[in-house]
NULOLUM-262097 format. One line per 8 residues: number of its first residue (from 1); for each residue x, y, z of C-alpha. Coordinates in steps of 0.1 Angstrom, whole numbers. Layout:
N
NUM	X/Y/Z ~ ...;
This chain:
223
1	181/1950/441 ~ 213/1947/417 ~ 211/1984/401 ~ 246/1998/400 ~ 250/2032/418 ~ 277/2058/411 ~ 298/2073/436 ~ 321/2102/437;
9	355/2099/453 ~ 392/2109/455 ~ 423/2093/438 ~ 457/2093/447 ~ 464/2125/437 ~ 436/2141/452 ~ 413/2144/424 ~ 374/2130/417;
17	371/2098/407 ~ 335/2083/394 ~ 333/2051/417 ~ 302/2023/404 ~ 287/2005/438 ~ 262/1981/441 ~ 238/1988/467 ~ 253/1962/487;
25	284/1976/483 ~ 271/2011/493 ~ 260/2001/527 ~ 294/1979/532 ~ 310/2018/523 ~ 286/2035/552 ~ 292/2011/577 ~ 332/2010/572;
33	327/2045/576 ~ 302/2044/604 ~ 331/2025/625 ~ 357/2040/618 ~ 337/2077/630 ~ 328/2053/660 ~ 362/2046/671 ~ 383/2072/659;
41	395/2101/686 ~ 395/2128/659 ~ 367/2141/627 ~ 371/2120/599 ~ 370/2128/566 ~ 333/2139/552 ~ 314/2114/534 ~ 290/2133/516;
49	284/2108/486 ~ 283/2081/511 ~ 253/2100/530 ~ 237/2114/501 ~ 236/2082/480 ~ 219/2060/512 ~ 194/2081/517 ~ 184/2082/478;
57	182/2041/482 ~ 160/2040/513 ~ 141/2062/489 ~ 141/2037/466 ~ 136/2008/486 ~ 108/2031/504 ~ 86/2031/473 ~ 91/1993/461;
65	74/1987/495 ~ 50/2008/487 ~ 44/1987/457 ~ 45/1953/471 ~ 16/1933/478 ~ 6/1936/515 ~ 12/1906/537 ~ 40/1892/523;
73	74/1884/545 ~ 98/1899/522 ~ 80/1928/529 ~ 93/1931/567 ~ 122/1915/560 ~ 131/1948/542 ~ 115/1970/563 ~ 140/1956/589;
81	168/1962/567 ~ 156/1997/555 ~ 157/2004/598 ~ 192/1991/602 ~ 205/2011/576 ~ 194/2039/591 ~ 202/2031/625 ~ 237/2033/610;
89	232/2066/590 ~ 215/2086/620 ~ 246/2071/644 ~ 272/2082/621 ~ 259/2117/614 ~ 254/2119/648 ~ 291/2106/660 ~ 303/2134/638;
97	277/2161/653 ~ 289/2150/680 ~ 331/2153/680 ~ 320/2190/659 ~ 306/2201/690 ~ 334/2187/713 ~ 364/2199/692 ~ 349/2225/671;
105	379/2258/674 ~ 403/2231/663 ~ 382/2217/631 ~ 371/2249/621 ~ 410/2260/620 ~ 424/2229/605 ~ 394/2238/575 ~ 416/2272/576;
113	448/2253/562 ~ 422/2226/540 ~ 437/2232/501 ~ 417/2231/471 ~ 413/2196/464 ~ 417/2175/492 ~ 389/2158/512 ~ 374/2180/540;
121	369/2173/572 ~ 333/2191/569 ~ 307/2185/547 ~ 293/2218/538 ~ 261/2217/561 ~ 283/2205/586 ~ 308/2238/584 ~ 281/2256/584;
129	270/2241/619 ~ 305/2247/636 ~ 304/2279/622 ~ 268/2288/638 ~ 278/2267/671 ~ 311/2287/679 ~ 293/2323/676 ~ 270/2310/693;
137	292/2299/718 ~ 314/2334/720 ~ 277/2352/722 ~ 272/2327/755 ~ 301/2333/771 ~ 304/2372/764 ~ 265/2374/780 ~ 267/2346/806;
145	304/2355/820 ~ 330/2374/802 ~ 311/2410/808 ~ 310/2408/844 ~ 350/2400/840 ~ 377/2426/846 ~ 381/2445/810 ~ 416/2429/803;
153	397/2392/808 ~ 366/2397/791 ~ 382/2380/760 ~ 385/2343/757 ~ 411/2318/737 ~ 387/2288/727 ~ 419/2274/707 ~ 436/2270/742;
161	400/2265/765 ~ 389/2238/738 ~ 409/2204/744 ~ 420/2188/711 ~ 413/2154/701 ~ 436/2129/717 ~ 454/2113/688 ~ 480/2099/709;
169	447/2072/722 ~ 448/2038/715 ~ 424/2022/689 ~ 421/1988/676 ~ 421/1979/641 ~ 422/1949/612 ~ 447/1951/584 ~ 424/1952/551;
177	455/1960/528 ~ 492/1949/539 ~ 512/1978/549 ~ 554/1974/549 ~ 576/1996/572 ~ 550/2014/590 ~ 565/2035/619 ~ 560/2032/655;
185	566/2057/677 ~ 586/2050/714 ~ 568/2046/749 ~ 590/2066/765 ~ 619/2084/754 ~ 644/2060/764 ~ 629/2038/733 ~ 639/2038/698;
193	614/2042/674 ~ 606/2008/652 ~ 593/1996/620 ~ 568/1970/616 ~ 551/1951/589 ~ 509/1950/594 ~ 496/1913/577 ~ 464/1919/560;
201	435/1902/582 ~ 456/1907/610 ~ 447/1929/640 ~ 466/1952/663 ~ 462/1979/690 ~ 484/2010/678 ~ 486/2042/687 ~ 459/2061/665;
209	482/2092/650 ~ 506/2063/638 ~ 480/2048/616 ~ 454/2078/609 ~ 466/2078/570 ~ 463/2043/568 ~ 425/2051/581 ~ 418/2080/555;
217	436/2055/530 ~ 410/2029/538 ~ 441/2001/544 ~ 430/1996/575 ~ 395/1991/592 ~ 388/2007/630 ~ 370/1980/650;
């Protein structure tokens, strides 16, 4: 299949942008994505489009099976493709079901600051499931434990109780776009702070808070 597909995205200035993929290139998109989720200690941005448009194309490639004639090998050569790609949907949505359940005080605040026009961290199903999963949470706790607690403990911080994703971890990554003059941040404090050039096609092991724009940005690739 060669039909073009269009997909919304963001600009450098934060604004939508009508994006025209081939299917091909829609899948290459979700997998990028898919790894980078994989590897990445904190939520990335949402890819809503992303999801959305995928599941409209197993759709599609759903019903030209439906069409073809029986008994012929292209037949489950697709179906094998139609399962990998969504092998690769179901592991990404679940990776990011996954870190909102682990971190979810600390996304749910950081949506809190989100301004109009930049890319969320939460698609809206998914805020809606945080939202749902931490008063459910607070109902757990304040019928499980907290009421048998003294009356000036019966209240609980999960800011302070949840730990925040570690962004000072170590991730490895390959250089898709060069990048000039990227900051690196000391070992220890005894160590200056340095500047280093990233080669595309090169690949590195950096500390992930030093490169997590260059991850949003798609310059770099999480492997």
């Amino acid at each position: 299949m060669t039909e073009e597909l269009n997909l919304m995205g963001h600009d450098s200035d934060g604004g939508s942008e009508e994006v025209v993929l081939t299917p091909a290139e829609l899948i290459e998109r979700l997998e990028q994505a898919w790894m980078n989720e994989k590897f990445a200690p904190d939520l990335l941005e949402s890819k809503p489009e992303i999801v959305e448009c995928v599941m409209e194309q197993l759709d599609h490639m759903e019903e030209n099976l439906r069409r073809a004639k029986k008994g012929d090998l292209k037949v489950s050569i697709h179906r094998m493709e139609m399962e990998r790609i969504r092998y690769v949907l179901s592991s990404y949505l679940r990776c990011r079901l996954m870190k909102i359940e682990k971190f979810f005080p600390h996304i749910l605040e950081k949506e809190k600051t989100h301004h109009e026009g930049e890319p969320s961290s939460l698609s809206p199903e998914e805020f809606a499931f945080a939202k749902e999963y931490m008063a459910n949470t607070e109902t757990y706790l304040k019928n499980v434990a907290l009421r048998h607690m003294p009356p000036n403990l019966q209240k609980v911080d999960l800011l302070r109780s949840v730990p925040k994703p570690d962004l000072d971890s170590y991730v490895f990554l390959r250089v898709k776009e060069r990048q000039e003059n990227i900051m690196v941040e000391p070992e220890t404090d005894e160590q200056r702070d340095y500047v280093i050039d990233l080669e595309e096609g090169s690949q590195h092991l950096i500390r992930y808070k030093t490169i997590a724009p260059l991850v949003a940005s798609g310059a770099v690739q999480l492997i």
